[in-house]
Every structure is written in C-alpha cells, then in structure tokens.
RODO-2510 file (C-alpha; in nm, 4 decimals, decimal comma):
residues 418
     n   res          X          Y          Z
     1     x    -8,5235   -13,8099    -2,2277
     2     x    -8,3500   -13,6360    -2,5386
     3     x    -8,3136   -13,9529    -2,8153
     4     x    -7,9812   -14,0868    -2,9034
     5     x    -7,7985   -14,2425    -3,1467
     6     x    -7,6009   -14,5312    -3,1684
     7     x    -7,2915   -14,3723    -2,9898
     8     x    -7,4810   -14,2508    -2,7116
     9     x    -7,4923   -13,8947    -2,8570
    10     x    -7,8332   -13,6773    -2,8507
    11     x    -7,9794   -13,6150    -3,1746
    12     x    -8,0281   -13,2704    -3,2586
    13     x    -8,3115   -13,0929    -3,4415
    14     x    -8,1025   -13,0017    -3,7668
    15     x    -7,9125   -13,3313    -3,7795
    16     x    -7,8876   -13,4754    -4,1658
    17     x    -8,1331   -13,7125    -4,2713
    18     x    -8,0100   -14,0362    -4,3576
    19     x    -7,8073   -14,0609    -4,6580
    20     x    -7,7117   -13,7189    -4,7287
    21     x    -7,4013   -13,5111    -4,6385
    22     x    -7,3974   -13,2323    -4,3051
    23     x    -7,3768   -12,9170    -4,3923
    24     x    -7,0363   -12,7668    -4,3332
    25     x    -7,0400   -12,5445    -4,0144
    26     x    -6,8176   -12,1808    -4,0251
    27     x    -6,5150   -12,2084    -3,8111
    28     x    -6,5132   -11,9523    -3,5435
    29     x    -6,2817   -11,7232    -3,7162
    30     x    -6,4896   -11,6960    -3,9629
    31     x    -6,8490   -11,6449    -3,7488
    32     x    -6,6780   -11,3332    -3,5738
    33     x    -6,6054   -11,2000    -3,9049
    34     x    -6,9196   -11,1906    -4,0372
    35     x    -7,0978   -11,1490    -3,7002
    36     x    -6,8510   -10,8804    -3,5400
    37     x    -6,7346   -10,6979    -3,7891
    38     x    -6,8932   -10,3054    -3,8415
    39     x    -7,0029   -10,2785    -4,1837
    40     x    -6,8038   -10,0999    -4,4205
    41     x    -7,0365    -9,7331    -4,4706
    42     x    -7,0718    -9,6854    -4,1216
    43     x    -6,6945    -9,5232    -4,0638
    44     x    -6,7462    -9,2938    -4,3583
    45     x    -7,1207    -9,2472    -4,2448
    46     x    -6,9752    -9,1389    -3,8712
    47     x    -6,7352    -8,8724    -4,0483
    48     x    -6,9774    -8,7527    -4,2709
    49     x    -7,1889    -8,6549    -3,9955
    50     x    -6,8842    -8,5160    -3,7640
    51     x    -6,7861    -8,2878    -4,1031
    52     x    -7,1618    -8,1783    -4,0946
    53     x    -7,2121    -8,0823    -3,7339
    54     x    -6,8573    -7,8995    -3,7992
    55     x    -6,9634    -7,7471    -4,0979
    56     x    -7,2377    -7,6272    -3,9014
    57     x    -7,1039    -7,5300    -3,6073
    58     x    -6,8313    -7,2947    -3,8240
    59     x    -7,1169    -7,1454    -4,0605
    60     x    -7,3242    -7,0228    -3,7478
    61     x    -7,0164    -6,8846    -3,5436
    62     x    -6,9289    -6,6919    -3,9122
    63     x    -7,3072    -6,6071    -3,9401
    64     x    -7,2890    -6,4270    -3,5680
    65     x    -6,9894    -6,2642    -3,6398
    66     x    -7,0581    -6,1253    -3,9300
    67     x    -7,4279    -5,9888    -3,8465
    68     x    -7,3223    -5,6268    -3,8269
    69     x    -7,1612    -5,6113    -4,1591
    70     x    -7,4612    -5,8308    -4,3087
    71     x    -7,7100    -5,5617    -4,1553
    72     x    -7,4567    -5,2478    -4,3213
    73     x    -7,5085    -5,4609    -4,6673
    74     x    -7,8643    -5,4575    -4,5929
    75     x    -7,8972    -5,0767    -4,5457
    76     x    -7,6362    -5,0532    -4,8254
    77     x    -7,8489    -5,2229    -5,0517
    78     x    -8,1853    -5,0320    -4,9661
    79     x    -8,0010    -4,6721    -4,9769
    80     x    -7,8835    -4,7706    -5,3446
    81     x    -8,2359    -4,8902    -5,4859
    82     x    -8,3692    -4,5839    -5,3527
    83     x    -8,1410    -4,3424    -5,4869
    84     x    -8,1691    -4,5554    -5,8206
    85     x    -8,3692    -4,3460    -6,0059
    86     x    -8,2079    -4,0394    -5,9959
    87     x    -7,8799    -4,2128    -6,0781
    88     x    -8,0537    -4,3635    -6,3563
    89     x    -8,2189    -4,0357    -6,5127
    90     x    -7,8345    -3,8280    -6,4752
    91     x    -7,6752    -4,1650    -6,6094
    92     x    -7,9851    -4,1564    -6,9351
    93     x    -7,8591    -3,7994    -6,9973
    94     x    -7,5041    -3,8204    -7,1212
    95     x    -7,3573    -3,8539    -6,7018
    96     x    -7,1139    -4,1359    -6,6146
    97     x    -7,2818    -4,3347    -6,4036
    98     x    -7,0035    -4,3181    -6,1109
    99     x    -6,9962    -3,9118    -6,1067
   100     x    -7,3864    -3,9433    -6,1348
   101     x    -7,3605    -4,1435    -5,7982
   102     x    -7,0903    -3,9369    -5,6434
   103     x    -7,3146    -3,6018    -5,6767
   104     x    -7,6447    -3,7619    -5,5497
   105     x    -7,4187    -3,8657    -5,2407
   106     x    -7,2688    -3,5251    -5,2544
   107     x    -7,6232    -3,3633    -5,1965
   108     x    -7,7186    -3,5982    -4,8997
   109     x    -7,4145    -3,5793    -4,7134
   110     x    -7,4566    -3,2074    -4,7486
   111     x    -7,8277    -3,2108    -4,6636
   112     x    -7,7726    -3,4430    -4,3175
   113     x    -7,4807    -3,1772    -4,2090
   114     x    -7,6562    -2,9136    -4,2598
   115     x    -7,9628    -3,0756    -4,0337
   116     x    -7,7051    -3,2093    -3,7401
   117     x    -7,5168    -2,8149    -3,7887
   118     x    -7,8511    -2,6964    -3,7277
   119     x    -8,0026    -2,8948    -3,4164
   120     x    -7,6721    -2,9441    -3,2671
   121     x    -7,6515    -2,4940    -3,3064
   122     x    -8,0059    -2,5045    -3,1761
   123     x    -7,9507    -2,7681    -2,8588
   124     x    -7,6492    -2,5589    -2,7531
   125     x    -7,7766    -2,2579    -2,7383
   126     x    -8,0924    -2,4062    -2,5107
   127     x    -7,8276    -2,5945    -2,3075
   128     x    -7,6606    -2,2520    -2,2671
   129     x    -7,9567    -2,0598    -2,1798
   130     x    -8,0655    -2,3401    -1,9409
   131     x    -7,6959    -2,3347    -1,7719
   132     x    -7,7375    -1,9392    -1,7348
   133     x    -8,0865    -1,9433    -1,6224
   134     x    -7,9704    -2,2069    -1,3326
   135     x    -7,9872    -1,9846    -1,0830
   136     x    -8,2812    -1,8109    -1,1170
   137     x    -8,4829    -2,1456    -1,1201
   138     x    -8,3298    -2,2521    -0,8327
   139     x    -8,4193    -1,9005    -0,6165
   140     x    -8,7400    -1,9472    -0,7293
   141     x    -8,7922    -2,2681    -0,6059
   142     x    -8,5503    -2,2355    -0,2550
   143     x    -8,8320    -1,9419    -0,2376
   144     x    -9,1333    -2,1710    -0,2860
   145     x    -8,9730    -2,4092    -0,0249
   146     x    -8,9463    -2,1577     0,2279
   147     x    -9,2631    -2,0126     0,1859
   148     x    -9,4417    -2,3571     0,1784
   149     x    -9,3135    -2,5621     0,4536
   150     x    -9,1738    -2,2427     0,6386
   151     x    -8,7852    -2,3086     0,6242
   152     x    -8,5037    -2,1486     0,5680
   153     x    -8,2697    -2,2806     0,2645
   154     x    -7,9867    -2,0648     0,1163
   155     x    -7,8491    -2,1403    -0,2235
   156     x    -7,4895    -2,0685    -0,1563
   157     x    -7,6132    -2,3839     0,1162
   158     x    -7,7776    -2,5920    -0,1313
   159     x    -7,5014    -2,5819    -0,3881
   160     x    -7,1999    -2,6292    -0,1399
   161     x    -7,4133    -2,9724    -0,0484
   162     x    -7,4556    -3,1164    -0,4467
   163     x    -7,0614    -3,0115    -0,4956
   164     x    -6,9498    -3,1801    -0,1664
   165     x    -7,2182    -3,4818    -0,1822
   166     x    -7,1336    -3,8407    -0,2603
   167     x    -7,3770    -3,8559    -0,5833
   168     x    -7,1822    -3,5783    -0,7339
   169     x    -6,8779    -3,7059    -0,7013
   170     x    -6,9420    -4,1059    -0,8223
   171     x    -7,1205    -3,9300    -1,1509
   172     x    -6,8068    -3,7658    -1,2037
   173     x    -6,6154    -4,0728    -1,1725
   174     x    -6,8591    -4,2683    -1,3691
   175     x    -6,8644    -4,0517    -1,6563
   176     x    -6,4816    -4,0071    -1,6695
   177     x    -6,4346    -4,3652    -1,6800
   178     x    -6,7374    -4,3404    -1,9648
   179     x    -6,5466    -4,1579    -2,2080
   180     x    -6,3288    -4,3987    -2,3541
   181     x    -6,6822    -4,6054    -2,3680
   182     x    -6,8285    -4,3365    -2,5729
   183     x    -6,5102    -4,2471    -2,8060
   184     x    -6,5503    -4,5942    -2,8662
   185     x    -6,9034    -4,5772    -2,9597
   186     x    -6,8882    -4,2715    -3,1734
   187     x    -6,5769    -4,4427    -3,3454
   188     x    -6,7529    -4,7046    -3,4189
   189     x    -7,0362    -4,5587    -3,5858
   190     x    -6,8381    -4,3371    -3,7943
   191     x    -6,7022    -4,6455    -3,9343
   192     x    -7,0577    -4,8204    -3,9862
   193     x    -7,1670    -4,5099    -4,1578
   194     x    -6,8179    -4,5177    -4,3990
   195     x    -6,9151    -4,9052    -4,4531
   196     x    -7,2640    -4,8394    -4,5416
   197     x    -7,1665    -4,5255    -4,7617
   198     x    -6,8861    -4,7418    -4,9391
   199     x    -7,1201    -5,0074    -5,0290
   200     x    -7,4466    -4,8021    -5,0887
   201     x    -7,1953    -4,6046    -5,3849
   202     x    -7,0849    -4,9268    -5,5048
   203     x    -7,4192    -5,0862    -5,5412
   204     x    -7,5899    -4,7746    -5,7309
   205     x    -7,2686    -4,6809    -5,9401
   206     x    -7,1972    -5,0792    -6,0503
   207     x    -7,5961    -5,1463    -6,0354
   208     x    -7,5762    -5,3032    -6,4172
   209     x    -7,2905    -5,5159    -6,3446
   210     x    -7,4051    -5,6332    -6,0621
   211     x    -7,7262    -5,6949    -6,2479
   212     x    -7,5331    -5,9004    -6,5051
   213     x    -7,3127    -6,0883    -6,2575
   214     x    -7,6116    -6,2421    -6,1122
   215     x    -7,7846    -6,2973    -6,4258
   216     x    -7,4967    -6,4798    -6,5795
   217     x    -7,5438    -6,7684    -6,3404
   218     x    -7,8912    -6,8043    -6,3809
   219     x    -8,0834    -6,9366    -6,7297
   220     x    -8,3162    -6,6803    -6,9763
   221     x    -8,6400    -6,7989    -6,7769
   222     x    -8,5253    -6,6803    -6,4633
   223     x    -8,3011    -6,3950    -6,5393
   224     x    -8,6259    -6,2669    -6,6572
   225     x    -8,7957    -6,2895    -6,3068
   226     x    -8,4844    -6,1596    -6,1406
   227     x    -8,4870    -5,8329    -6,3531
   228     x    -8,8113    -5,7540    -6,2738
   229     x    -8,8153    -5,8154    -5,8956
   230     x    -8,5616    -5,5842    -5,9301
   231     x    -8,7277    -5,3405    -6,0751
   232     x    -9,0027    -5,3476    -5,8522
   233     x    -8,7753    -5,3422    -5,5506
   234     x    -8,6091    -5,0049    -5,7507
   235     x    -8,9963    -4,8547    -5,8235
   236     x    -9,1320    -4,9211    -5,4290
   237     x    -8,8293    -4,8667    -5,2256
   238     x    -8,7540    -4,5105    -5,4698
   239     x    -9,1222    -4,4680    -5,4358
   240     x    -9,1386    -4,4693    -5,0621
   241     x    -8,8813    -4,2323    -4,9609
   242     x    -8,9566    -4,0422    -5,2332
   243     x    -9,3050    -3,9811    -5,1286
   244     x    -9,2073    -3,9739    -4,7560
   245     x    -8,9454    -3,6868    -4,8766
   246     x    -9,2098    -3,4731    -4,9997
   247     x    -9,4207    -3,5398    -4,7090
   248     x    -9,1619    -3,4089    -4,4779
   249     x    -9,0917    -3,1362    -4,6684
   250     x    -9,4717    -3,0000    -4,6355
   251     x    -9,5342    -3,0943    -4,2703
   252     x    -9,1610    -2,9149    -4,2183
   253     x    -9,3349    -2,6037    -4,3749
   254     x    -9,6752    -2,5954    -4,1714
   255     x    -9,4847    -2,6414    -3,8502
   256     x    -9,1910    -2,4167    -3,9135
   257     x    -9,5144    -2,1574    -3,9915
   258     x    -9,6836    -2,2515    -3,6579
   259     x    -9,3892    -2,1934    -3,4386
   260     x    -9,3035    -1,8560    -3,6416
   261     x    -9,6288    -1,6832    -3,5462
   262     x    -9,5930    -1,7795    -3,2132
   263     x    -9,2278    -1,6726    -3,1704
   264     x    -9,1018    -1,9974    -3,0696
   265     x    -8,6989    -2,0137    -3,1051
   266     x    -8,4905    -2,1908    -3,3715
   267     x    -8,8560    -2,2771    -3,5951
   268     x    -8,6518    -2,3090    -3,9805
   269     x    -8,4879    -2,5988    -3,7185
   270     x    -8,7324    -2,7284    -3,5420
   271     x    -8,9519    -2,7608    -3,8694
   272     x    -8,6858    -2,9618    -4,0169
   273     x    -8,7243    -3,2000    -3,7460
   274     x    -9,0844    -3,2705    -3,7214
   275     x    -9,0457    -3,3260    -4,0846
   276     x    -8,7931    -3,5949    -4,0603
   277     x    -8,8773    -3,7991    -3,7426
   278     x    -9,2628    -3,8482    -3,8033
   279     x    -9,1705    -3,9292    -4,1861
   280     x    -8,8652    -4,1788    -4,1292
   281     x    -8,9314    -4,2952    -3,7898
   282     x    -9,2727    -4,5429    -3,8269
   283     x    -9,5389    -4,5674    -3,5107
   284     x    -9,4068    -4,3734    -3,2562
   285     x    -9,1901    -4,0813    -3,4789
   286     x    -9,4991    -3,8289    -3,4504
   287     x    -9,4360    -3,8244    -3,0790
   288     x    -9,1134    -3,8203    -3,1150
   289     x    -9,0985    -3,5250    -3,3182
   290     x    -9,3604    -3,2810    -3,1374
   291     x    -9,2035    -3,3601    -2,8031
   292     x    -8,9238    -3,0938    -2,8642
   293     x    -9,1104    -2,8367    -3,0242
   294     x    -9,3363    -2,8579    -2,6614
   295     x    -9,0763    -2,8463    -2,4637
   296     x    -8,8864    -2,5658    -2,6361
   297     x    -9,2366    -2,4062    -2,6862
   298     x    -9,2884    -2,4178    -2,3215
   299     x    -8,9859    -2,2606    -2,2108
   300     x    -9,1753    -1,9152    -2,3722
   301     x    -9,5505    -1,9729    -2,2819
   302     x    -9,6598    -2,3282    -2,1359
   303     x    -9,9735    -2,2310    -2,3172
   304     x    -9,7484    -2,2175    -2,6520
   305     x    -9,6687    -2,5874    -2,5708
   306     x   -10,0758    -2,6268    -2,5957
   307     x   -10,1222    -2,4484    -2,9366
   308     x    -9,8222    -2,7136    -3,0604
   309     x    -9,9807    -3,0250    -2,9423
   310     x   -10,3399    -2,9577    -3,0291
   311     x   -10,1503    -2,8487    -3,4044
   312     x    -9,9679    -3,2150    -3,4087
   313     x   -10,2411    -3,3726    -3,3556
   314     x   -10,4796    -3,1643    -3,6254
   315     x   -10,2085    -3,2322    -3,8706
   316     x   -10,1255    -3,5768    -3,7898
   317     x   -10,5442    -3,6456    -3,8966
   318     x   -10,4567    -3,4398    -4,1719
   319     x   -10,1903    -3,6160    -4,3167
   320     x   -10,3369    -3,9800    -4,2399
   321     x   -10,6799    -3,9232    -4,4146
   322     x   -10,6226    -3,6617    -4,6922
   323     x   -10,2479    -3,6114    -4,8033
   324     x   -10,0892    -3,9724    -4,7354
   325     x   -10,3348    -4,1540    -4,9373
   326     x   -10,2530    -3,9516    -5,2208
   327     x    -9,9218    -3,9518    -5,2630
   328     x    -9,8431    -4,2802    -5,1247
   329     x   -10,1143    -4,4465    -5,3461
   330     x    -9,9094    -4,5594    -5,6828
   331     x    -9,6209    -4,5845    -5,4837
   332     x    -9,6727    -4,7399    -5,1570
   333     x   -10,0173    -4,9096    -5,1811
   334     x   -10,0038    -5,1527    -4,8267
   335     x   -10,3053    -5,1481    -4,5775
   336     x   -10,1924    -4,9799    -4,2406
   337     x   -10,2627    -5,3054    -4,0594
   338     x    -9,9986    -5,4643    -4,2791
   339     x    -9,7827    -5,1791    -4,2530
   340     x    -9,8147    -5,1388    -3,8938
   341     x    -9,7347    -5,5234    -3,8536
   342     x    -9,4386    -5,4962    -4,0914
   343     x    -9,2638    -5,2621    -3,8867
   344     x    -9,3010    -5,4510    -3,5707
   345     x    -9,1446    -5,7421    -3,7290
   346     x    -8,8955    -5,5813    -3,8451
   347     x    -8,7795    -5,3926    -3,5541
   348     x    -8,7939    -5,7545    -3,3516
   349     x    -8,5827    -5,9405    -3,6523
   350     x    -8,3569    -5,5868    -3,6723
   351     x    -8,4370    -5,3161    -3,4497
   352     x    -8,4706    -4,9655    -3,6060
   353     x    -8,3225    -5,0561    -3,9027
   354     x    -8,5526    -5,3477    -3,9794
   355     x    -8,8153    -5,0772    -3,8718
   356     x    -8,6755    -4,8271    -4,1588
   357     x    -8,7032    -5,0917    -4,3839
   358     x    -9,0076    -5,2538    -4,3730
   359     x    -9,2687    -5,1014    -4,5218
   360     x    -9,0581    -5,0496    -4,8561
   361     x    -8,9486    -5,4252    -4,8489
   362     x    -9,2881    -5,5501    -4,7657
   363     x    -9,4473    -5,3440    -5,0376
   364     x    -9,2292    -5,4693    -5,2944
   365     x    -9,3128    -5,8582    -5,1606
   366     x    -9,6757    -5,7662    -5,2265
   367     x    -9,6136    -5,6219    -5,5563
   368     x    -9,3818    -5,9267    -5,6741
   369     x    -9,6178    -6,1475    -5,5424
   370     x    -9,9291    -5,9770    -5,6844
   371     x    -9,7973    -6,0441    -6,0634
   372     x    -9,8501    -6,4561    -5,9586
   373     x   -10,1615    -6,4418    -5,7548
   374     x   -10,4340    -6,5315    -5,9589
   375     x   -10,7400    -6,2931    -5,8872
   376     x   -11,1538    -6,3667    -5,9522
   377     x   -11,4328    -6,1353    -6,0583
   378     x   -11,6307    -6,1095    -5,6969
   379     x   -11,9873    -6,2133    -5,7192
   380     x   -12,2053    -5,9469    -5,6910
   381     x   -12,3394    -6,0275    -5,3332
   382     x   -12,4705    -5,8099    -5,0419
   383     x   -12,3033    -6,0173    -4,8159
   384     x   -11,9569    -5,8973    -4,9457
   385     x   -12,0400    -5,5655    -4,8644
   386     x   -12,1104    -5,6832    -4,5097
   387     x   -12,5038    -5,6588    -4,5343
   388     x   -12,5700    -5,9334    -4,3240
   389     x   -12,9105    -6,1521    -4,3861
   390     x   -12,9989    -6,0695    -4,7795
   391     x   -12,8162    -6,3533    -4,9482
   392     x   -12,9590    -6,6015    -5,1991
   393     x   -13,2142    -6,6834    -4,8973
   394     x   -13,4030    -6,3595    -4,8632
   395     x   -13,4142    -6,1619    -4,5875
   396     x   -13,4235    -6,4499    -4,3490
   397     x   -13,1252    -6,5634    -4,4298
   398     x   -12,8950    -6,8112    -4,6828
   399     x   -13,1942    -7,0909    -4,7816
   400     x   -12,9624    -7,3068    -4,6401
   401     x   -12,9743    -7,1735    -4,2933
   402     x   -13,3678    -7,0893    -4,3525
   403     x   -13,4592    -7,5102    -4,3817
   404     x   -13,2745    -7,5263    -4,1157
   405     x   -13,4124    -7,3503    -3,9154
   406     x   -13,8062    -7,4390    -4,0192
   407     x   -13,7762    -7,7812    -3,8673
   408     x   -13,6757    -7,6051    -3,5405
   409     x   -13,9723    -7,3792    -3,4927
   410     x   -14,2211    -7,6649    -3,6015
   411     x   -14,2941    -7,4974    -3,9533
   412     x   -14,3480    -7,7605    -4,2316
   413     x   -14,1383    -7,7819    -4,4976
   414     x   -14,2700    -7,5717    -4,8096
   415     x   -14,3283    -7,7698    -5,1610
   416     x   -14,0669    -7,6809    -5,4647
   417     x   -14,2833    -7,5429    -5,7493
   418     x   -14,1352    -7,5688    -6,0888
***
C-alpha cells in the first residue's frame, strides 16, 4: 500500500520536504496557454511557404508561356553576334551604327529572297512538268500491267475510279478544312521571323549600350570578364558562319559545275542548295542536300543520279579531311565528337534551332573556359602516344606491374644495386 499522511492522504513522489514551502502549481488556464498554444513563427512560417509555392507556381506557368519568345531572343541574340563584325568594321569607318545594321540586314533579306525566288521558280516548274507528264507515266505503266499479269486496264477507267473513289474525296475534305490550319501556320511564322528580325537589329545596332547597361550593374572586376566573354562569343559565333559561308559558297560552285556538264536542270539553283543545307544544317544536311539534285538528276538519266551521289560523297571526304580543317581551325577549333554531341543536345533541349546553335555556343564555352583551365607541360612518355609496354619499366612493362608479376611466375626478386 501507497504511504499516507496524517489525513489519510497518499504521499506523492514530489511532495515538499518538511519545513519548506510547495511549489506553486499553474492554474489550468494558464497550462493550456503554454501547452496549447502554436508558437508565434509558425503562422508567418506557413505563409511564407504558401507565397513560395505561389511564387513558383506563377514563374513556371510565365516560363512556359513565354518559351517561344525566349527561343526568338535566343536566335535574336546569335544572328546579332554574328553579324557583329561587319557592323563593327562599317560603324569603325565613319557609318552610323544603325544604317550600318540596316544595310547588312538589307543584303540578307535580299540574299534569302533571291534563294526561296529561285527554288520556289525551280520546284514549280518540276511540279509542272510532272503534272504534264501525268499521263504518259501512267500509259506506261497501265501498259506494263497489261502486259504482265495479262489484263486489260484503260486510263479513261482508272482515272474515272481515283475521281469517284472515297480516298479522293476525304483528301479533299481534309485539306480544305487544312487551310485555315496552314494560313495559320504561315502567319505565324511570318511573325516569328519579324520578332527575331526586330530584335536581332536591335541587339547589333544598340550592341554598346547594351554592353554598358549590363556593365553598369556589375563592379570593374567583373565587367572585365563580361566584356571579354563577349568578345569571344562575337569572334566564334562571327567565326563560324563566317567560315561555314565560304564553305557553302565553294561546295555551291563544284556542284553547280557537276550538274552543268551533265545537263541537269535549274544547276545555278540547285548549287545554291547543296551549299546551304550541308553547311547550316549539322549531321544529316549532306543528305539532305544531295537528295534533290538525285532526284531531279534522275528525271534525265537515272545513271545521272549515280554520277551525283558518287560526287557527294567524293566531296563530302573532301571537305571533312582537307578544306574544313583549314578554315575552321582559328575559328571553330572543337573535336567532331564534341561537335557531334553538341548538336544532339541541342536539338533535344531546342530542336533545330538548338541544333543551329550549338556548335558556335559550345565553341565559345570552350574558349571562355580555356582562358581559366590551368594546363601542364606533358611528360615526355611513350605511353602518351599510346605505345603500350615501354614505360619507366622497360619493355615488360611499368616496374610496378613487372614485381608484380615476378612473384607470380616463381622468379626471385632481383637485388637494388646502387
């Protein structure tokens, strides 16, 4: 049994010793208070958090709505550093910057129109001569139908059945209700192509105050650093479409040659394209490019359409091991591994234009970085030149490896001499 005192009450553990005072106990008003009550920084902790997750939550809805335009300032940004220099050198001769700006534009605009004039001339008149050729192609094979599996198809037969059939009329349907779709599409690139014009101008013609703006926030140390990653950015991205330029200019001229001698339609145009595509179009553009010349090639001799491939792929081995390296070797100076990798990230993070601008922004990462890398005299070893076997060891091997290795085959150890 529990003791008791003297009024028939049970002791308790924390009772007073004799003599002194009890503490005094909280009332219960004032237990819940101290006990119940939230503490006073979790309310403003809770909103804190609810403003973050909106902040959040409103910065990536802006983010995804405003990719597009971020991916025009992107290509905005490129097309001025690489039309930099020019606008420089007019601008260093006496030329407002701005009109400077205004005529390179001037020549570009000019240069695409006259390209899409060309092709667009050059794919309408094939589309035409396909169209009138129609029905001679389809005699010819209604005749190797007959004579092969021994029937008897007419044409006037065979075209009353595609004008009356089912698939004929859904395409039609289909692509009438696909027009506004494309008007729509077209529409819409004119105006990405007005936004990335507008901006392009601005950033070349306002390229020192922009420049200044964004040195002004930043102190003398790092204004320093900022100025020349710019620079850099100006020398690699000019660099590279400079040097891809001139590239497409002289594959243009052997092609346009090839397909002149062989009397191949629309060459001065079809030049112009395998220039372009396998220059600005990375990995797959070479294909890209000798694909038409084949096919128009073939429509004259399918043994033309031979002659053009077996040329593509001469002068692609051409270009790779003898005229790339030299003009893209103070300018664009990036292993093809790292080149070929860049452009696959890039077309994953931005599709073809990430692919456009890859190898440019990667090159001028490499030569930013390459100013802060420190770099060591390489030992003069065989082994870095991939001669396996004649290090420090001898022939054997590393003498490492080599005392390994003796207690293995049961050889004893040789004595050090002095």
């Amino acid at each position: 049994m529990a003791p008791i005192d003297e009024d028939n009450e049970p002791l308790t553990r924390d009772a007073a010793p004799t003599g002194t005072t009890p503490p005094e106990r909280p009332t219960a008003p004032e237990a819940v208070a101290a006990g119940g009550r939230m503490p006073r920084w979790l309310p403003r902790a809770m909103v804190l958090a609810l403003a973050l997750i909106a902040a959040f939550q409103l910065g990536s809805w802006a983010f995804h709505q405003l990719t597009a335009l971020l991916i025009n300032v992107l290509i905005a940004f490129f097309l001025a550093l690489a039309i930099e220099p020019a606008v420089s050198r007019m601008a260093a001769r006496g030329m407002r910057r701005g009109l400077a700006t205004f005529l390179v534009f001037l020549g570009l605009t000019i240069a695409v129109a006259g390209f899409v004039t060309l092709l667009g001339s050059m794919l309408a008149g094939q589309i035409i001569k396909m169209v009138e050729g129609f029905p001679q192609y389809l005699d010819s094979l209604i005749n190797w139908i007959n004579e092969t599996f021994h029937t008897e198809l007419r044409r006037v037969d065979v075209q009353e059945g595609l004008l009356h059939s089912d698939w004929l009329r859904k395409y039609a349907q289909n692509s009438a209700a696909g027009v506004l779709d494309v008007s729509a599409q077209v529409l819409g690139g004119l105006f990405q192509l007005l936004t990335v014009g507008l901006f392009s101008f601005y950033f070349a013609a306002d390229g020192p105050r922009l420049r200044r703006a964004l040195c002004s926030v930043l102190p003398p140390a790092r204004q320093a650093e900022v100025l020349r990653a710019w620079e850099i950015a100006v020398d690699k991205t000019g660099g590279y479409l400079y040097s891809r330029g001139l590239m497409a200019l002289i594959s243009g001229i052997a092609h346009y040659i090839l397909l002149q001698a062989l009397g191949v339609p629309y060459a001065p145009v079809l030049g112009v394209w395998v220039g372009l595509v396998s220059q600005f179009i990375p990995t797959i553009g070479t294909y890209l490019a000798g694909a038409l010349p084949m096919l128009i090639a073939f429509t004259v001799d399918p043994w033309y359409a031979v002659w053009v491939l077996a040329f593509v792929v001469v002068y692609q081995q051409f270009e790779n091991y003898m005229l790339q390296p030299k003009l893209t070797a103070r300018t664009v100076d990036i292993h093809p591994a790292v080149a070929f990798g860049s452009v696959i990230a890039g077309t994953a993070l931005l599709g073809a234009v990430g692919a456009l601008i890859a190898i440019p922004a990667v090159a001028t990462l490499q030569a930013f970085l390459g100013a802060y890398v420190k770099r060591y005299a390489v030992m003069d070893d065989p082994r870095v030149h991939g001669h396996r076997g004649q290090g420090p060891g001898g022939p054997g091997g590393s003498g490492v490896l080599a005392r390994i290795r003796r207690p293995r085959t049961g050889q004893p150890e040789p004595e050090e001499t002095a």
